[in-house]
CHARMM internal coordinates of N, CA and C (Angstrom, degrees):
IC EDIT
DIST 1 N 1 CA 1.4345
DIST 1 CA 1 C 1.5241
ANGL 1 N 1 CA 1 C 109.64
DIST 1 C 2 N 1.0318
ANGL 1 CA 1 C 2 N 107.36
DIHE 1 N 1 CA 1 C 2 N 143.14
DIST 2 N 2 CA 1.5051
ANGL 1 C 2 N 2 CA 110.86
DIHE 1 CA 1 C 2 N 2 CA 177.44
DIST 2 CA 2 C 1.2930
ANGL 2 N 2 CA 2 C 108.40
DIHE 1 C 2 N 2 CA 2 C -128.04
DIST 2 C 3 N 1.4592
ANGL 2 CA 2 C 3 N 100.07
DIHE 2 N 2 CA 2 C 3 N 130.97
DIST 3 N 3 CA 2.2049
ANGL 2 C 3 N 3 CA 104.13
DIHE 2 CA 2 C 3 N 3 CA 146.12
DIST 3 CA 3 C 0.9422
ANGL 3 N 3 CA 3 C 140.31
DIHE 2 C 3 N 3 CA 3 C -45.53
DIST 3 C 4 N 0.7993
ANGL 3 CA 3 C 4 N 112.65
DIHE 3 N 3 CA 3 C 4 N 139.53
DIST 4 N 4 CA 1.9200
ANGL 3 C 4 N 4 CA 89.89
DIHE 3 CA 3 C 4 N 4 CA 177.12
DIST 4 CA 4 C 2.3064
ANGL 4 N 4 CA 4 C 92.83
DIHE 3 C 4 N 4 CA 4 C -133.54
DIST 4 C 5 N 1.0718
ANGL 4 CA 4 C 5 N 114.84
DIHE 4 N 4 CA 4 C 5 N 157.01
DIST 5 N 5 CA 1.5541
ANGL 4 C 5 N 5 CA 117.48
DIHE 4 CA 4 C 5 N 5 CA -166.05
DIST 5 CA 5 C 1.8725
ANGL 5 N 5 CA 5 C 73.82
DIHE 4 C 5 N 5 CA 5 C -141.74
DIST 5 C 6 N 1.6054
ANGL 5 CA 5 C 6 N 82.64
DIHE 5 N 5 CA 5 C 6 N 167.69
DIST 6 N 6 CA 1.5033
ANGL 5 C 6 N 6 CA 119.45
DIHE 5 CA 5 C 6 N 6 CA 177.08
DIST 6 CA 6 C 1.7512
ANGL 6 N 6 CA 6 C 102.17
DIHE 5 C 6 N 6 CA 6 C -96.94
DIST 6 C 7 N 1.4254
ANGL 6 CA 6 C 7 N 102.82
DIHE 6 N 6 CA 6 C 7 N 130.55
DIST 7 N 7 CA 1.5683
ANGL 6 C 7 N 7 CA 90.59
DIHE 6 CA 6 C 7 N 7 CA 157.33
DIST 7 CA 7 C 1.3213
ANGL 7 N 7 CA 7 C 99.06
DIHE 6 C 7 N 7 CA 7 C -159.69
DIST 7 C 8 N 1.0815
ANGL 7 CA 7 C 8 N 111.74
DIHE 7 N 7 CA 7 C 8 N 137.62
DIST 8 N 8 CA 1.5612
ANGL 7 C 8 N 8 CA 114.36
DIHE 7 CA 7 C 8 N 8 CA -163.53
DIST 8 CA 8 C 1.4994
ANGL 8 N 8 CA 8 C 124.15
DIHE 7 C 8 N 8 CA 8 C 66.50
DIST 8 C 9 N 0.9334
ANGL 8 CA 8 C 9 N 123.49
DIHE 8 N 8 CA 8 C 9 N 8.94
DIST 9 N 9 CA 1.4645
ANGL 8 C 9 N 9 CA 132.05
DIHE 8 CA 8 C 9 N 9 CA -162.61
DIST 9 CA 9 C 1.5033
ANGL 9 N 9 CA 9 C 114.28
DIHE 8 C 9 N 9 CA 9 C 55.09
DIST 9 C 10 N 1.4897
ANGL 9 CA 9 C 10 N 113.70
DIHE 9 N 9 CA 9 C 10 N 58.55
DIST 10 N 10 CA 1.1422
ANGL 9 C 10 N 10 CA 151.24
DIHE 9 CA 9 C 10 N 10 CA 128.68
DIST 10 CA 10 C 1.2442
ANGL 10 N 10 CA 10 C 144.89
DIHE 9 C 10 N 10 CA 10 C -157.99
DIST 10 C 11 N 1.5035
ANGL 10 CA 10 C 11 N 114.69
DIHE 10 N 10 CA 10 C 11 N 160.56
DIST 11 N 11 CA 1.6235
ANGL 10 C 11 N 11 CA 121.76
DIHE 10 CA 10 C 11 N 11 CA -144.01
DIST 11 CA 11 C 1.3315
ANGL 11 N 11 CA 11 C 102.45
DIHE 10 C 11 N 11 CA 11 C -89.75
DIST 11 C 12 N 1.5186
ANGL 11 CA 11 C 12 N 110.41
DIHE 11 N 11 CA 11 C 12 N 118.04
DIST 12 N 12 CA 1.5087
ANGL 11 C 12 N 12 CA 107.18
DIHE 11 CA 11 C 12 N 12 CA -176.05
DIST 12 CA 12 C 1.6433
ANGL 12 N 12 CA 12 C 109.33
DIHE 11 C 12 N 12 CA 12 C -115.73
DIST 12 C 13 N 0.6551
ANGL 12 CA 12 C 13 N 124.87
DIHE 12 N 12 CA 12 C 13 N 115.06
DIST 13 N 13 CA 1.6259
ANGL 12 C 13 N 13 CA 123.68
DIHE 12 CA 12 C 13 N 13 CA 179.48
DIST 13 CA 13 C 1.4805
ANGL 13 N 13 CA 13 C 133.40
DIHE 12 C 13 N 13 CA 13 C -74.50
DIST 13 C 14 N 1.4464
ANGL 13 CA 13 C 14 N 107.00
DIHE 13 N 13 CA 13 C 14 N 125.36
DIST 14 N 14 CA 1.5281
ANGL 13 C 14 N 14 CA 120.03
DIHE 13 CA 13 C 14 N 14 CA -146.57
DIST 14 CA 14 C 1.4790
ANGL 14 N 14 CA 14 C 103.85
DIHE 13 C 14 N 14 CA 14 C -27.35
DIST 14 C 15 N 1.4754
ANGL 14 CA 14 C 15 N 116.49
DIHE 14 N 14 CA 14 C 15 N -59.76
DIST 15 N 15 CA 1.4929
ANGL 14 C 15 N 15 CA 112.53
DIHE 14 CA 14 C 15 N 15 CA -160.39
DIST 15 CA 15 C 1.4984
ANGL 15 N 15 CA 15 C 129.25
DIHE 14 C 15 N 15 CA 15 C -59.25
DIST 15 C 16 N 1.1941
ANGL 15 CA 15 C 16 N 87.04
DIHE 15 N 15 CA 15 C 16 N -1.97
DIST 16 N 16 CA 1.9338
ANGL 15 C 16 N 16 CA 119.98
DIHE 15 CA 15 C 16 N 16 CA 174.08
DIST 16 CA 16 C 1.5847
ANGL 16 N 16 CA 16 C 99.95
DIHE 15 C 16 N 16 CA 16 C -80.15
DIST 16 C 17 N 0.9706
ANGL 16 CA 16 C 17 N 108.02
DIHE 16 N 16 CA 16 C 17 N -68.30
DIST 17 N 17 CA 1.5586
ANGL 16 C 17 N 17 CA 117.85
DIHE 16 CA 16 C 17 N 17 CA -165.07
DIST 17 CA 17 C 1.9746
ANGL 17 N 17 CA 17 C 96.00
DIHE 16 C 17 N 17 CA 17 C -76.21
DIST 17 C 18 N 0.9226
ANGL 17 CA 17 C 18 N 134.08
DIHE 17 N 17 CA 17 C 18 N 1.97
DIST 18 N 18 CA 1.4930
ANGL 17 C 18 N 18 CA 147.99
DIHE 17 CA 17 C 18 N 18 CA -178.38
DIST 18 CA 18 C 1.7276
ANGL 18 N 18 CA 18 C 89.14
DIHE 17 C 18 N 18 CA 18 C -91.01
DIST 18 C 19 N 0.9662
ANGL 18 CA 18 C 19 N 106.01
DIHE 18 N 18 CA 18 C 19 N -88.78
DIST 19 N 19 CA 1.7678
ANGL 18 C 19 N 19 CA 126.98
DIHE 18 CA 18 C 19 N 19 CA 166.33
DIST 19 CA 19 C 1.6677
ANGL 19 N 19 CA 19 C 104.68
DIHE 18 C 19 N 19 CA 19 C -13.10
DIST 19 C 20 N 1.5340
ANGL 19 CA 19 C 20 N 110.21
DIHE 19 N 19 CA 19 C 20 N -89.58
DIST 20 N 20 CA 1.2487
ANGL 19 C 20 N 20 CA 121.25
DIHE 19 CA 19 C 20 N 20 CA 177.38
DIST 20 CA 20 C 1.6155
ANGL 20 N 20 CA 20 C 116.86
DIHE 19 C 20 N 20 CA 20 C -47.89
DIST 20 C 21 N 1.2867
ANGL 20 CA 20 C 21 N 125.86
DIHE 20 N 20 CA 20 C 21 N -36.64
DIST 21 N 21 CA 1.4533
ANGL 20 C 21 N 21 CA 112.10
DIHE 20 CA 20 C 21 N 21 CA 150.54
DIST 21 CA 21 C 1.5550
ANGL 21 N 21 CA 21 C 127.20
DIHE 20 C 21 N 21 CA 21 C -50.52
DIST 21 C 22 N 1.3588
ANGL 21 CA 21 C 22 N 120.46
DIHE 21 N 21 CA 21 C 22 N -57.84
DIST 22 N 22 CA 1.1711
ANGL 21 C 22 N 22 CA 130.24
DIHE 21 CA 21 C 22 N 22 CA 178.52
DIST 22 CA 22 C 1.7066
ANGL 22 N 22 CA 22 C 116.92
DIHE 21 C 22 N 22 CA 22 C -43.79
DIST 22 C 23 N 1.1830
ANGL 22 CA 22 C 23 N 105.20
DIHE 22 N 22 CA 22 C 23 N -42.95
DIST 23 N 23 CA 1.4244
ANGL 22 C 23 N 23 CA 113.64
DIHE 22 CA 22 C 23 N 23 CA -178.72
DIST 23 CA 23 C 1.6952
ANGL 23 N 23 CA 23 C 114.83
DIHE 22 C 23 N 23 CA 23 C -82.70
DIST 23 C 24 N 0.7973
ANGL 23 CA 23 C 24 N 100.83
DIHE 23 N 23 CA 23 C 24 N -38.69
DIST 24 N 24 CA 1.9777
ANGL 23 C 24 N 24 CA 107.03
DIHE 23 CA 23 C 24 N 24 CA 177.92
DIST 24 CA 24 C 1.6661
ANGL 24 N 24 CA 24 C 93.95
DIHE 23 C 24 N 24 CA 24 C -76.35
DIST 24 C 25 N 1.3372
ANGL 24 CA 24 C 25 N 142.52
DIHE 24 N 24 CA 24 C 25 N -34.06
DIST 25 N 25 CA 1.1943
ANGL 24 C 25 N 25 CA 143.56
DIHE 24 CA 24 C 25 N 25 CA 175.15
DIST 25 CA 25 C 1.6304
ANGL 25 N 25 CA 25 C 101.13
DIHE 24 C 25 N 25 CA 25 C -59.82
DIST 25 C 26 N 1.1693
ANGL 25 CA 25 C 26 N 115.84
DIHE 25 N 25 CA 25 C 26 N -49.21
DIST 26 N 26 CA 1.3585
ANGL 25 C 26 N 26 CA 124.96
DIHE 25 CA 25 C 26 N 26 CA -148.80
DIST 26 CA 26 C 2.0446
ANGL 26 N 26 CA 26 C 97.36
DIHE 25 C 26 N 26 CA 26 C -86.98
DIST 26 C 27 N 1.7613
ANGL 26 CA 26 C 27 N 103.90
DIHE 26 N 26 CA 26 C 27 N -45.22
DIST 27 N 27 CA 1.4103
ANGL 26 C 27 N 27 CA 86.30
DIHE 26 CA 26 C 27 N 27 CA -175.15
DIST 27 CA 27 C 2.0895
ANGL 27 N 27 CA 27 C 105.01
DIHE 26 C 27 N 27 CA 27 C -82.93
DIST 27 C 28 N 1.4834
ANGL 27 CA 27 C 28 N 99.06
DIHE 27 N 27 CA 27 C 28 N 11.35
DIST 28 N 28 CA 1.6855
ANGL 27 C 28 N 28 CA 85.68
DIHE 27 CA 27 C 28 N 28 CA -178.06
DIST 28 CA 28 C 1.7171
ANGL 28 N 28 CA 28 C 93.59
DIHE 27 C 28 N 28 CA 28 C -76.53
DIST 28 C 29 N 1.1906
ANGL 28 CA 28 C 29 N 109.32
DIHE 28 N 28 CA 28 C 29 N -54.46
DIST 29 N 29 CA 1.5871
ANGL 28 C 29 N 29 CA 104.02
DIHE 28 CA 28 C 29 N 29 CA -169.36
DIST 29 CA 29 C 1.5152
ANGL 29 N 29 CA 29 C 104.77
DIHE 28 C 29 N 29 CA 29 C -58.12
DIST 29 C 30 N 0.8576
ANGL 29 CA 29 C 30 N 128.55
DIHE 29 N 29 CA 29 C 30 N -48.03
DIST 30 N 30 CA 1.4931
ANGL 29 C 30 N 30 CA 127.00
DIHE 29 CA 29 C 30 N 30 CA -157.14
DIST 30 CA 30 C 1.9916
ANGL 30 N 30 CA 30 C 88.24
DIHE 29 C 30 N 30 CA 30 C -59.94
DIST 30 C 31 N 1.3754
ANGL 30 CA 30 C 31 N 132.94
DIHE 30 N 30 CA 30 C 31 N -38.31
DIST 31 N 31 CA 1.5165
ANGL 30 C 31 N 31 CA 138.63
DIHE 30 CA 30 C 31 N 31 CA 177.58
DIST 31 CA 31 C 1.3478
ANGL 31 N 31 CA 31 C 85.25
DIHE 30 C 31 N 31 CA 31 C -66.10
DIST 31 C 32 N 1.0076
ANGL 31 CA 31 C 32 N 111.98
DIHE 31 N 31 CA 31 C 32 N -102.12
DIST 32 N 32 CA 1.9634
ANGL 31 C 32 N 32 CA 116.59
DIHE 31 CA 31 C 32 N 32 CA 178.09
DIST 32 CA 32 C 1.7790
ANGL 32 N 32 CA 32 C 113.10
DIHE 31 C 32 N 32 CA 32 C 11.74
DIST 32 C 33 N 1.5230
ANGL 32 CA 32 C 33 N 111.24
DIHE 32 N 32 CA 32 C 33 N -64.77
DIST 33 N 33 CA 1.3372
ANGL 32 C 33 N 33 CA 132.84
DIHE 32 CA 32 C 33 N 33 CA -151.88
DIST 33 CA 33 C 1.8467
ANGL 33 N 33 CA 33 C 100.22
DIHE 32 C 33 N 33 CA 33 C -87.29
DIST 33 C 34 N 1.3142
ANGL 33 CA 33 C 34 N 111.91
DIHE 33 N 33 CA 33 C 34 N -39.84
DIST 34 N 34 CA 0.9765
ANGL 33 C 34 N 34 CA 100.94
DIHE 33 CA 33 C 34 N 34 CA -148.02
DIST 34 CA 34 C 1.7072
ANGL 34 N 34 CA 34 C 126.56
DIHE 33 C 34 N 34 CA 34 C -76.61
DIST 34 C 35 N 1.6569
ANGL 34 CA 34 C 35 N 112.19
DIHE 34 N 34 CA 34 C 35 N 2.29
DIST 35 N 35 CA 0.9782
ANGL 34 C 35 N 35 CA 121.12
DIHE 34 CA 34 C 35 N 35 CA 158.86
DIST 35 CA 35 C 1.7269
ANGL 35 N 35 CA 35 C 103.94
DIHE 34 C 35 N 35 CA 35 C 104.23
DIST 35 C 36 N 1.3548
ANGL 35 CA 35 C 36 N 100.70
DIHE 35 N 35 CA 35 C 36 N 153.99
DIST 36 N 36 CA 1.7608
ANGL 35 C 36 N 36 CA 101.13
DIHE 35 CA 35 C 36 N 36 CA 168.67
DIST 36 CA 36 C 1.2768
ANGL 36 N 36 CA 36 C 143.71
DIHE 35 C 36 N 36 CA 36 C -88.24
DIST 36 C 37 N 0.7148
ANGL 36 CA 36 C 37 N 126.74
DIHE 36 N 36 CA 36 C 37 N 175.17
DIST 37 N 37 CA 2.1223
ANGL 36 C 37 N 37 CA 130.88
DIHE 36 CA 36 C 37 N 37 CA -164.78
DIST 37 CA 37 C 1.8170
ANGL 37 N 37 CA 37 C 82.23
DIHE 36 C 37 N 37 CA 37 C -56.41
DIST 37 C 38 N 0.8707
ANGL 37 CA 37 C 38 N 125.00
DIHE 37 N 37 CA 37 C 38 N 129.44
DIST 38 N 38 CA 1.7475
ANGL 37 C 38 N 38 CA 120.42
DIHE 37 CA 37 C 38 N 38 CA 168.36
DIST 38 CA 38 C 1.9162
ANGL 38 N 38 CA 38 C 104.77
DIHE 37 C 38 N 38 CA 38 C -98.08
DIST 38 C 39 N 1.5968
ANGL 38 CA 38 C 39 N 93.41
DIHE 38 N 38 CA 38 C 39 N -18.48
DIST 39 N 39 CA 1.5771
ANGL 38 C 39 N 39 CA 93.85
DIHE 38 CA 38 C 39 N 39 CA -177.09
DIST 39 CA 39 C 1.6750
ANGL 39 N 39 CA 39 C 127.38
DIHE 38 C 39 N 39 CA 39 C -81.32
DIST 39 C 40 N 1.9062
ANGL 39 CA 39 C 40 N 82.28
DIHE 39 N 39 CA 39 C 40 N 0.51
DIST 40 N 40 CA 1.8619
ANGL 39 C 40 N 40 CA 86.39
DIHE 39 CA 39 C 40 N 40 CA -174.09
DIST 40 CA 40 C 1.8361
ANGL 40 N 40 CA 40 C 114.98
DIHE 39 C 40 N 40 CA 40 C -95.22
DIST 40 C 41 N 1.2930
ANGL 40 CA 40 C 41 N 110.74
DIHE 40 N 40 CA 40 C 41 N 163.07
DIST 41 N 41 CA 1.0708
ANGL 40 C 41 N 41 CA 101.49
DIHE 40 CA 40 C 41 N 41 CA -172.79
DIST 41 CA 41 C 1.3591
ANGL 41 N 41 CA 41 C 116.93
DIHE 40 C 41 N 41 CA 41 C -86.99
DIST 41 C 42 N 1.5771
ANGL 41 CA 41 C 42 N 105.31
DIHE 41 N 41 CA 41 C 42 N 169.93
DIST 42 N 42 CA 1.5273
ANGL 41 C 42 N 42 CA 110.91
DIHE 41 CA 41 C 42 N 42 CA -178.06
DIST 42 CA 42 C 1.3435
ANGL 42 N 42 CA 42 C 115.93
DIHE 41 C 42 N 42 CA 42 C -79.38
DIST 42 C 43 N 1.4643
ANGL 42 CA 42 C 43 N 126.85
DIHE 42 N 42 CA 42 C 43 N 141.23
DIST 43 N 43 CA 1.4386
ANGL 42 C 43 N 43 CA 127.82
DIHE 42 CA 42 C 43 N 43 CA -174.09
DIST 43 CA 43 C 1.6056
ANGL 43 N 43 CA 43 C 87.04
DIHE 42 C 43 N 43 CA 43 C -79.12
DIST 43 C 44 N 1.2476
ANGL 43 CA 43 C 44 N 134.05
DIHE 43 N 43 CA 43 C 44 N 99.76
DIST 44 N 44 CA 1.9248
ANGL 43 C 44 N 44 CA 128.19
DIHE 43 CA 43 C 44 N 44 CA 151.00
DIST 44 CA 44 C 1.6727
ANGL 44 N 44 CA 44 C 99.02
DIHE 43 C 44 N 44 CA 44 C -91.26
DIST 44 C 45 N 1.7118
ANGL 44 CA 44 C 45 N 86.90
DIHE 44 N 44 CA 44 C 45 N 143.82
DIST 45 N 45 CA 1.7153
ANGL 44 C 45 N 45 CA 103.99
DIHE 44 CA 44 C 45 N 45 CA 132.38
DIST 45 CA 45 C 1.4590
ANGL 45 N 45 CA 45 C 126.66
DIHE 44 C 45 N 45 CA 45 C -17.05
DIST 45 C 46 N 1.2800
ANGL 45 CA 45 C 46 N 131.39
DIHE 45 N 45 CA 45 C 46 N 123.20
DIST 46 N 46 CA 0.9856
ANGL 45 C 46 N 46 CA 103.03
DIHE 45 CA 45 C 46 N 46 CA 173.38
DIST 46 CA 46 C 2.1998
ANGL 46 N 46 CA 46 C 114.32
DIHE 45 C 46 N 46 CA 46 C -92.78
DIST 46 C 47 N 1.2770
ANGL 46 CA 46 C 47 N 95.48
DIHE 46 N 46 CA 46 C 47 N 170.96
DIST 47 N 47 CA 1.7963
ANGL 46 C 47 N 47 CA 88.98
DIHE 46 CA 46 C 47 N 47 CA -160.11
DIST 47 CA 47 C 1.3787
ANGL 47 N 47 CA 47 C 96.29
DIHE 46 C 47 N 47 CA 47 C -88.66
DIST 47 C 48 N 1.5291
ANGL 47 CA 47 C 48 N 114.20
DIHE 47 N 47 CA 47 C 48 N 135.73
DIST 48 N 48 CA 1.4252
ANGL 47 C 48 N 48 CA 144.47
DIHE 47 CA 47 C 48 N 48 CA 176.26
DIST 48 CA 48 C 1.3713
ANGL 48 N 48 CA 48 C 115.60
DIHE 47 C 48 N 48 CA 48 C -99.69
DIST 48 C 49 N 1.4568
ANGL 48 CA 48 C 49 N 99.16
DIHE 48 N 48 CA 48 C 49 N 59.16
DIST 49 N 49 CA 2.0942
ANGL 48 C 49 N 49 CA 86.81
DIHE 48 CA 48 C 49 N 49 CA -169.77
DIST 49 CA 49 C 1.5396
ANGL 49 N 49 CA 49 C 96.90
DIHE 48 C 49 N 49 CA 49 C -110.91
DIST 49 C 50 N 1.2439
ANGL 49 CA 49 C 50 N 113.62
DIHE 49 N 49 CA 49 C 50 N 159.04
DIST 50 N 50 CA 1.4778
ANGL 49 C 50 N 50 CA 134.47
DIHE 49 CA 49 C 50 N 50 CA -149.10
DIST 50 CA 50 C 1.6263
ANGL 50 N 50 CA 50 C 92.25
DIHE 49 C 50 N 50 CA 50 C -99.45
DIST 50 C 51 N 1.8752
ANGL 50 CA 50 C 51 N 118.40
DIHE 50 N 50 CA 50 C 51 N 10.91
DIST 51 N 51 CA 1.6111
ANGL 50 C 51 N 51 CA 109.56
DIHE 50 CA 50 C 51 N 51 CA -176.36
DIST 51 CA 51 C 1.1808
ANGL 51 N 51 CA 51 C 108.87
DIHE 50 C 51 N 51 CA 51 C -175.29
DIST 51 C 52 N 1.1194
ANGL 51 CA 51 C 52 N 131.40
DIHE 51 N 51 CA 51 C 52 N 147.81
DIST 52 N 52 CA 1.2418
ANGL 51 C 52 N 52 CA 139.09
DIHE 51 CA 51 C 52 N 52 CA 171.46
DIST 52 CA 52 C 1.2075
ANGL 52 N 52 CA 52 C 105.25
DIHE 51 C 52 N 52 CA 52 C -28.19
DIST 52 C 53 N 1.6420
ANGL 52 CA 52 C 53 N 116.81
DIHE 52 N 52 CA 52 C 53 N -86.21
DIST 53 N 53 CA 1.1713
ANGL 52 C 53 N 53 CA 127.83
DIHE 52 CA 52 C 53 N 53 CA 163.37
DIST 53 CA 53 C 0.9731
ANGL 53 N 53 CA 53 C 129.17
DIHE 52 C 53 N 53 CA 53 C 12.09
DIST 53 C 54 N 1.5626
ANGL 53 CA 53 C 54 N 115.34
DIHE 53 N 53 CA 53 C 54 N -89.39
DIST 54 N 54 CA 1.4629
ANGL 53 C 54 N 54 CA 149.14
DIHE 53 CA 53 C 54 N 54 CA 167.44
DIST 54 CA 54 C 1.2193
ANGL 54 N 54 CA 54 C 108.12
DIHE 53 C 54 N 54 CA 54 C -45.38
DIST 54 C 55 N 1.3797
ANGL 54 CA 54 C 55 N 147.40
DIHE 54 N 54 CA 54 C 55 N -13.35
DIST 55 N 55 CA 1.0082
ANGL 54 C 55 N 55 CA 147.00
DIHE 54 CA 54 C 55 N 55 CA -165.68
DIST 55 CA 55 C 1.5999
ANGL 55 N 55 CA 55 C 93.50
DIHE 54 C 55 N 55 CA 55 C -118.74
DIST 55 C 56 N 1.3177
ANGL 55 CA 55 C 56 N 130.01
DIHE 55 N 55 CA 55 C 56 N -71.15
DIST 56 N 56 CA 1.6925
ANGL 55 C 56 N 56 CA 132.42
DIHE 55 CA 55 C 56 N 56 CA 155.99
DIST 56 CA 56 C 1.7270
ANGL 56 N 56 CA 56 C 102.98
DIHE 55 C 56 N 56 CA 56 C -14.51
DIST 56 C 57 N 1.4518
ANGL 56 CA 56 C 57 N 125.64
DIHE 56 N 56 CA 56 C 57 N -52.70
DIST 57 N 57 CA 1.5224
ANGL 56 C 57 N 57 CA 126.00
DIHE 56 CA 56 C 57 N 57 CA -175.45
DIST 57 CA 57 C 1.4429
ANGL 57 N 57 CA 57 C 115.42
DIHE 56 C 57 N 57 CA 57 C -64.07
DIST 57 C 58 N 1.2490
ANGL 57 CA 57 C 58 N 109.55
DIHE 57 N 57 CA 57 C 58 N -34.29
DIST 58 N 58 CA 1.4697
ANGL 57 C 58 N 58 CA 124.56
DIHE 57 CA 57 C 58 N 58 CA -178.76
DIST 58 CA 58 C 1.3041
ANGL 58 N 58 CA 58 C 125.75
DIHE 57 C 58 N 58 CA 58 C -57.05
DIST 58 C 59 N 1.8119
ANGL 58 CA 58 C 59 N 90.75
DIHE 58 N 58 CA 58 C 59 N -47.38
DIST 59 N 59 CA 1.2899
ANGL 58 C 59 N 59 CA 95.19
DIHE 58 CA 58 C 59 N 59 CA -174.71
DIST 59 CA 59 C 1.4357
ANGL 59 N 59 CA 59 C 114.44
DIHE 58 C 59 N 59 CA 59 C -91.29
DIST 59 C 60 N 1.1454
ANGL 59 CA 59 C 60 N 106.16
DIHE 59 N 59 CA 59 C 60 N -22.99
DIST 60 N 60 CA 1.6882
ANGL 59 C 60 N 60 CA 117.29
DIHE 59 CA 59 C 60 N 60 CA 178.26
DIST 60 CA 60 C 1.7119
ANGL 60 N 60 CA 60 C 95.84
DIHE 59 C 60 N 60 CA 60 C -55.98
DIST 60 C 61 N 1.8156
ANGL 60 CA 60 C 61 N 101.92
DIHE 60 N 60 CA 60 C 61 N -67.85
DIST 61 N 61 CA 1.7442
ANGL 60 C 61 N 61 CA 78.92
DIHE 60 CA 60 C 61 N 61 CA 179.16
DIST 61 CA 61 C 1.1465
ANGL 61 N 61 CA 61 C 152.72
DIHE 60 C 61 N 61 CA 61 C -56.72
DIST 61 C 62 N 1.7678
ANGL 61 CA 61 C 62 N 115.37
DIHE 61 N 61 CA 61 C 62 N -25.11
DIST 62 N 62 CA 1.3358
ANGL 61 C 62 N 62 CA 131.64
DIHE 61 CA 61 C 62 N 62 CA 165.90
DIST 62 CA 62 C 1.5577
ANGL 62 N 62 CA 62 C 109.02
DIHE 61 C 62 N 62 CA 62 C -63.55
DIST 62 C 63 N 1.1520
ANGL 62 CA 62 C 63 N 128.45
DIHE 62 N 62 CA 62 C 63 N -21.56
DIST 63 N 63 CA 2.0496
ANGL 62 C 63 N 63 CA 127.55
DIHE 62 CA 62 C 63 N 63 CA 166.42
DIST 63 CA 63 C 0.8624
ANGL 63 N 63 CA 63 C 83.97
DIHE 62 C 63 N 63 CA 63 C -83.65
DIST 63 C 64 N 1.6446
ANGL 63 CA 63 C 64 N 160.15
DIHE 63 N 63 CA 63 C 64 N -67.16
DIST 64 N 64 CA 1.6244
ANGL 63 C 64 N 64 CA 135.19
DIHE 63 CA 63 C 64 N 64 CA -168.04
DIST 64 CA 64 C 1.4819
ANGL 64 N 64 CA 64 C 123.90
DIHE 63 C 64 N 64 CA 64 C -24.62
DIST 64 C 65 N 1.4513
ANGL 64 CA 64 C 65 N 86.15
DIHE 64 N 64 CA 64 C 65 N -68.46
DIST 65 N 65 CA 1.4102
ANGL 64 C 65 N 65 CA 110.79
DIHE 64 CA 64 C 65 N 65 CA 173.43
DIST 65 CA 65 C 1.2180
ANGL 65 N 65 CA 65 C 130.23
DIHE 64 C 65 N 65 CA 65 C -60.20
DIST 65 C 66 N 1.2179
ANGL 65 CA 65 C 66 N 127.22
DIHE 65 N 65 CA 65 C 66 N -34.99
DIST 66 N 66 CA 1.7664
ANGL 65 C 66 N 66 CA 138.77
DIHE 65 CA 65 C 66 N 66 CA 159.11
DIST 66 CA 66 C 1.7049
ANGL 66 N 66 CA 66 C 108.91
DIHE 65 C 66 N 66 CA 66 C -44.67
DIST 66 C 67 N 1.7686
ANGL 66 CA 66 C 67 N 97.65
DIHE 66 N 66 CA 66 C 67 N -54.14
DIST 67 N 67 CA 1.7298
ANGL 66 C 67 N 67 CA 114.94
DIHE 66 CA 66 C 67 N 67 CA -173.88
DIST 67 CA 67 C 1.6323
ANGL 67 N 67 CA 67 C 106.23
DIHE 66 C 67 N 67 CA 67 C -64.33
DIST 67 C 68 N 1.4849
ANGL 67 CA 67 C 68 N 113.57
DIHE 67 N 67 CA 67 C 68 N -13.99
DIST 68 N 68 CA 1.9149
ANGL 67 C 68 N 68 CA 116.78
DIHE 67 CA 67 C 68 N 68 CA -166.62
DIST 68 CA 68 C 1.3714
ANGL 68 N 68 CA 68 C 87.09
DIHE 67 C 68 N 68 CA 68 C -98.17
DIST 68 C 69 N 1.3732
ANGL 68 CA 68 C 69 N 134.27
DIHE 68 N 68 CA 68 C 69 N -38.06
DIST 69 N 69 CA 1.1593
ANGL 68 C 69 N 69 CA 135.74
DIHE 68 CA 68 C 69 N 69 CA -130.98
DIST 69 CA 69 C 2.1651
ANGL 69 N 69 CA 69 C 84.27
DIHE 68 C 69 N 69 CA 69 C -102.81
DIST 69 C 70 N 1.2253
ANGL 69 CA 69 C 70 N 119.69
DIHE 69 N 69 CA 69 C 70 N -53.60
DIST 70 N 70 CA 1.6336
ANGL 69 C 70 N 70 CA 135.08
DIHE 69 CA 69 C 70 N 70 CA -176.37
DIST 70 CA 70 C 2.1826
ANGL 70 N 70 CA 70 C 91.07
DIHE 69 C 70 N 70 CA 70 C -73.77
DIST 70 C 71 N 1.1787
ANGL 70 CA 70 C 71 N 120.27
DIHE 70 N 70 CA 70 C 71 N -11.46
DIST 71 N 71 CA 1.7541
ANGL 70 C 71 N 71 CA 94.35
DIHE 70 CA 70 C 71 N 71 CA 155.48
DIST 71 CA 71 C 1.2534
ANGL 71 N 71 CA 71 C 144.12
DIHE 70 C 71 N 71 CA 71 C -116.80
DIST 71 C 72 N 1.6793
ANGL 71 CA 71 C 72 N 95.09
DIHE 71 N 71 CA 71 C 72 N 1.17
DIST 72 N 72 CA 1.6582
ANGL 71 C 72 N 72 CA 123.53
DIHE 71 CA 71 C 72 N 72 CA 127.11
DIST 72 CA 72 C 1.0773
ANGL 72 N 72 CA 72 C 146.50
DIHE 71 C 72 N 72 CA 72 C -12.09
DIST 72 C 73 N 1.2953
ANGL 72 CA 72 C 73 N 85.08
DIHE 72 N 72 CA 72 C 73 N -59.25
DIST 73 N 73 CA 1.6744
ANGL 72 C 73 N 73 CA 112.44
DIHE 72 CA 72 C 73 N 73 CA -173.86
DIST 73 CA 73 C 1.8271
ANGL 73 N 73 CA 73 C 102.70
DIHE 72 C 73 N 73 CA 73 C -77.94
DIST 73 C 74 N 0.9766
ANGL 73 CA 73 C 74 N 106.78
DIHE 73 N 73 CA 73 C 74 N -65.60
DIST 74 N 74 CA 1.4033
ANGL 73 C 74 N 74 CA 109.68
DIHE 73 CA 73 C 74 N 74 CA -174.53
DIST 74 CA 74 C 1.1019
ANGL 74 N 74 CA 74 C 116.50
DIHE 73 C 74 N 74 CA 74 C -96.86
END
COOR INIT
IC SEED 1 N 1 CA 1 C
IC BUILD
């Protein structure tokens, strides 16, 4: 036997609306879960260095640190 409810001003029957929960549940997590663009770039600061140099050091160390930080991980 089934229910059947009003929605919208029509009669939809529970195992419908059972269904249609299950699936909007199921593709929210799967959006939720599935992680971010890994290919986009990072919003930084931009670098304020008083020299070429100093600016060459900056960036050299922040790729150090990216490369310490990515063998970490795995």
């Amino acid at each position: 036997m089934v229910q059947y409810f009003t929605v919208a001003g029509r009669q939809v029957g529970s195992h419908v609306l059972a269904m249609a929960t299950l699936g909007v549940t199921g593709v929210g997590a799967y959006l939720g879960l599935r992680g971010g663009d890994s290919g986009a770039e990072k919003n930084t600061p931009p670098i304020k260095a008083d020299s070429g140099e100093e600016e060459k050091f900056i960036r050299e160390f922040l790729a150090n640190v990216e490369k310490e930080e990515q063998k970490a991980k795995h």
